[in-house]
Every structure is written in structure tokens, then in C-alpha cells.
N, C-alpha and C positions, 0 to 999 in steps of 0.2 A: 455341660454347664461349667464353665469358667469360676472355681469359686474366690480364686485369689482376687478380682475384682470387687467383691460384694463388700461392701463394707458392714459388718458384722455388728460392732460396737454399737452406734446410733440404736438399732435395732435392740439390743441387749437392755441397753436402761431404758429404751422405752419399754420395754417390756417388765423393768421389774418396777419401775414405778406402777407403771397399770397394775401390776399382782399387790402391791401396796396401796391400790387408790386412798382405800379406805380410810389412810392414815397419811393422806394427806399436807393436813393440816397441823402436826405433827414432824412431820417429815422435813429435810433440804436435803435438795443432790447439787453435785461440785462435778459436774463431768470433766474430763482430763485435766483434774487439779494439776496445778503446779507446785510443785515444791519448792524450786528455785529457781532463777531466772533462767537457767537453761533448763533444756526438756526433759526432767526429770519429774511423769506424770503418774497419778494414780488414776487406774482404770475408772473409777467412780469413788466417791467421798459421801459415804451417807449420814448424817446429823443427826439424831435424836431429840428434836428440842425437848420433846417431857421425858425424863428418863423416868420415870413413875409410870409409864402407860408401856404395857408389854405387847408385843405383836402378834398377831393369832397367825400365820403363814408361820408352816413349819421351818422353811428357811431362814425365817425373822427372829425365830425366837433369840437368837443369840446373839442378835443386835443389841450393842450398848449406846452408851451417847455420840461416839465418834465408831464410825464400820467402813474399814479401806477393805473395798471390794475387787478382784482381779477376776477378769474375764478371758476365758480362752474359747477363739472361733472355732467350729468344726475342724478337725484334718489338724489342728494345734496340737502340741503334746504339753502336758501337767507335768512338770517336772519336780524331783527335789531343788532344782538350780532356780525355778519358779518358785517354789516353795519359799526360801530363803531368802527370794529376790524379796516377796511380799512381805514379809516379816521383817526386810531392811526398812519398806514404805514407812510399814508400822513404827518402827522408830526413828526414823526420821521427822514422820507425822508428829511424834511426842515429845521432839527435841525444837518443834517449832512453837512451842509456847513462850508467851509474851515473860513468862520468868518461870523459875527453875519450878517443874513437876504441876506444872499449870492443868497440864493435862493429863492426866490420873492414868497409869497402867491399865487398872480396872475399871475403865471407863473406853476402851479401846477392845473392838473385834478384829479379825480377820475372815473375808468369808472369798472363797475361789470356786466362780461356774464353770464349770464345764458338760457339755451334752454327754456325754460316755464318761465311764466312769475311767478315773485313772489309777487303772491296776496295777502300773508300776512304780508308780507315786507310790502309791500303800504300801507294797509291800518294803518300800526303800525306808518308809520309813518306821516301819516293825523292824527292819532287820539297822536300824539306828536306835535303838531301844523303844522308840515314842509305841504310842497306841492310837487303832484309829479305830471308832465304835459306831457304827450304824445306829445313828438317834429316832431317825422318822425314816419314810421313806424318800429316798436321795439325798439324804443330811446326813453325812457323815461327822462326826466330831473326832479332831485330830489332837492328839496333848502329847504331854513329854518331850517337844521338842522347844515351847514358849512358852511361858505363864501367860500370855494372851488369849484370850480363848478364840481356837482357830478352828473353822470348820472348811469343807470341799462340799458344794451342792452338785449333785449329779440331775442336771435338769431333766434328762432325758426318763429319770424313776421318779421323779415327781406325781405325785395324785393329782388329779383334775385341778382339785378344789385347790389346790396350794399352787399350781402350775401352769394351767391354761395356756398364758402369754409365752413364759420361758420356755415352754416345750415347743413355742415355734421354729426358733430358734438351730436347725439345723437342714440340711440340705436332701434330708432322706422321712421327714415328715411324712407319719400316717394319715392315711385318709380319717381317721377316728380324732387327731388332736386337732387335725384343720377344721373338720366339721366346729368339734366345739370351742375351737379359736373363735371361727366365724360367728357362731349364736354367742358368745362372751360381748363380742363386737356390738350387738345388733344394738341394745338402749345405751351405747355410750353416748353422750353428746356434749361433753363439756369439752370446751376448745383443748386443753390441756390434755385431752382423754384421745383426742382425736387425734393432736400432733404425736402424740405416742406410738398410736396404731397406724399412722403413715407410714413411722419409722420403722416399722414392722413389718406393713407393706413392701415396701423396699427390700429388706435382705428375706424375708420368707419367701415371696410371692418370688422373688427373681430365682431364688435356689431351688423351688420346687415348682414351676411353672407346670409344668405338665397337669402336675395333680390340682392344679387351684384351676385349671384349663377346665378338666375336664368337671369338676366340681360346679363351673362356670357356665357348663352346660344342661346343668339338672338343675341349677338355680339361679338363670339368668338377670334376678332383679335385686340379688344381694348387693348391698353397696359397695363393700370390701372390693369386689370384684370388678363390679364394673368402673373402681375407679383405677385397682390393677391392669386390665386389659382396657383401659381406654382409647388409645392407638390403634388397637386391634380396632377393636367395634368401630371405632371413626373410619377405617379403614374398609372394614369388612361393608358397611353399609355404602360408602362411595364405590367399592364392586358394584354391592348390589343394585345400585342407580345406576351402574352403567350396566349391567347385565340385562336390567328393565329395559334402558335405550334401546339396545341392539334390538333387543326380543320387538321392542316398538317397528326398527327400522327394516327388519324382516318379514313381519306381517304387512306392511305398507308396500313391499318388490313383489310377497306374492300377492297380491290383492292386485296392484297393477298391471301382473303379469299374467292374471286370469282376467284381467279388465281388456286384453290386448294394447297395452300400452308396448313400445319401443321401449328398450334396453339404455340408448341417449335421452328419450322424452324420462325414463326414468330417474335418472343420474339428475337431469335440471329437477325435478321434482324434488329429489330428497334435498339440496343445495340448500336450498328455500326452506323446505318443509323441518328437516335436522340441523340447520347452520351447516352445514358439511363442505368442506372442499372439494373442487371436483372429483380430485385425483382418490380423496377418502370416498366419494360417494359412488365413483366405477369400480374401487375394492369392494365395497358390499352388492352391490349388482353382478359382480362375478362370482362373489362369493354364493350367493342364494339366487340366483337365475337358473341354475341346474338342481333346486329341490322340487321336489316332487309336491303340488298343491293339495 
């Protein structure tokens, strides 16, 4: 599997919106904000409209009113140079106020996903004096190096209950987090909930085909699935219509050919009888005139 094609992002916020459903209506996302007229974006842009109401997702908790969020795909590396990058976001983000400190220091997160933890981040930045403290599990909290409060979520150590969506999110997906991807999936039905887990569809189901394959075969009426392999199954079932044909067109040459019919009377027979060309209906008469009835 090709992973430099997948497009990863889409997949990402849909995914953490869904781990946030709940807070919804609370909630705005800014996908690849702009900062200024040329392409200088932030990964996601999350709002807080009621800064009063605190988020129960251990990732969340350290959402304030304004959370520039940085996302790195599988096979990406977490850099200090990322680090820093995102920490320019941040002020930049807070240099865009309508007048001077519009938008409050402490009113301003940093939070950076990534599937695998990044080890060399850490420890670059221990050995720059900062500290970086294990809050929850895969919520790291980073300080010393910004009074912003910054954290690294390691999606891939997330609990269930905090994580579901985001732990789809990599191209070596256990059969254990897909299963319960999939039952997470089962009562969404709001349009917004849906377009999310499309987007999910998309880079999960394409990065780990195999395993949503075979998952696809012990639970053929899941929808997740069948709208993943829909190609396939339209496909696989036009096989199997013509596999039915043949199997039709073959008992029809031996039935004839125990009936004592002629090898030519049969050929005009099937023309008729299958639509068939001739030249197609004397390949199947040679083909099944030498089986055994």
C-alpha cells in the first residue's frame, strides 16, 4: 500500500470531531485556516464558544477558547523544527487580533497528534531544559519551552473511550480498534456524523484494506463496509451473474448432447437461446462437448 497517496488530514478532523460529538454545539472547526493570503495554514483551528464548559475527552481537557491543532500522518516525523513551527502558528494566530491582545495568551492551546509517540521530540526537549509529563494516557503535557499550554497526543495510547475514531487513523490498525471503530459507527446517523466517518473511510479503510477485507467477511451486512468495498461487491456479484450464465450454458450443451443433438444444431441453439455470437457459441461447444455427462 502506497501511503504517500492517502490523504490523511480529512480523515484526522473527521475523526476528532466525532470523538467530540458530544460537544458539538459548543464546538467550531476552521480546517486549513488561513492566516494570510498566501498558504500559510493551520492544521485545524478549534473555537471554544463556552469557555465555561470543560471537555471530558482526556485529549480535550486542555482545550481553551482558541486550540491550533498540528497533525502528523503515519511515517511523518514530530519534530523540535515542528515544534516550534506550531508555536509560530500560535502567535501568529494571536497577532491576528482585531487590536492589540484581543486575544488573550491564556486563552490559547497547542495540541500535536500523532499515532506513535515521538521519542525524539521528548527527549530534545528535556535536553532544552522543558519538561514533558504523561497527564492521561497518550496526553502528554509539554512546558518550559512556552507559557501556552502545549500538549503531543499519542493517538495510538489512547483508551477506547477517549480514542475510538483517532486510533483509526494509521495504516497498521488492530483488528481490536477496527472492530470497535465499527460498533462506535453502528447508531451514528446525523448527516454531520456520517460525513465524518466517510472521511474516515477513506484513509482507514484504504491504508488497512486487508484487515477491514477480511473483517468484511465475518460481517457482511455492516454498512461501514459495504460502503467501503462497494466496487468489489458490484463487481464480485457481476462475476457471479456470469459465472450463473456459463454454469446455465453448460448444462444446456450437456443436455443436448445426451439428447443426441449435432455440435452445429447446437451452436444455432445457444445463438438464440443465450444472445451468443456464433463464433462465442462454437467456443463453448468445444469447450464442454468433451465433458463427460
Amino acid at each position: 500500500m502506497n501511503n504517500s497517496k492517502i490523504q490523511w488530514h480529512p480523515g484526522f478532523c473527521g475523526g476528532l470531531e466525532l470523538e467530540l460529538r458530544s460537544y458539538a454545539d459548543i464546538l467550531e472547526y476552521h480546517r486549513e485556516k488561513e492566516l494570510f493570503k498566501k498558504p500559510v495554514r493551520i492544521d485545524l483551528l478549534v473555537i471554544k464558544k463556552s469557555a465555561d464548559i470543560n471537555l471530558e475527552k482526556s485529549f480535550a481537557k486542555a482545550f481553551k477558547k482558541h486550540n491550533i491543532v498540528e497533525y502528523k500522518s503515519p511515517g511523518d516525523e514530530l519534530s523540535i523544527d515542528d515544534l516550534y513551527k506550531t508555536i509560530g502558528y500560535a502567535g501568529l494566530y494571536k497577532g491576528l487580533g482585531k487590536y492589540a491582545d484581543e486575544i488573550k495568551e491564556d486563552e490559547i492551546s497547542i495540541s500535536m497528534f500523532r499515532y506513535e509517540k515521538p521519542v525524539k521530540l521528548f527527549s530534545t526537549v528535556k535536553n532544552l531544559g522543558g519538561n514533558v509529563e504523561k497527564k492521561y494516557d497518550g496526553v502528554y503535557y509539554v512546558s518550559g519551552i512556552i507559557n501556552i499550554p502545549t500538549q503531543v497526543v499519542v493517538m495510538g495510547e489512547l483508551d477506547n473511550e477517549d480514542g475510538v475514531f483517532l486510533k483509526t487513523l494509521t495504516d497498521n490498525l488492530s483488528y481490536e480498534d477496527a472492530k470497535n471503530f465499527l460498533e462506535a459507527t453502528d447508531n451514528l446517523r446525523e448527516p454531520a456524523d456520517r460525513h465524518n466517518i466517510d472521511a474516515l473511510v477513506q484513509v482507514s479503510g484504504s491504508a488497512n484494506r486487508e484487515l477491514y477485507d477480511m473483517i468484511r467477511r465475518e460481517d457482511p451486512m455492516c454498512e461501514f463496509l459495504r460502503e467501503l468495498f462497494k466496487d468489489e461487491l458490484i463487481q464480485e456479484r457481476g462475476e457471479g451473474l456470469e459465472q450463473g450464465r456459463e454454469q446455465g450454458i453448460k448444462a444446456f450443451i450437456l443436455d443436448k448432447l445426451e439428447d443426441g443433438f449435432s455440435e452445429k444444431d447446437i451452436v444455432k441453439r445457444l445463438v438464440k437461446r443465450f444472445d451468443l455470437t456464433e463464433d462465442m457459441a462454437e467456443e463453448y461447444v468445444l469447450k464442454y462437448s468433451g465433458v463427460t455427462v
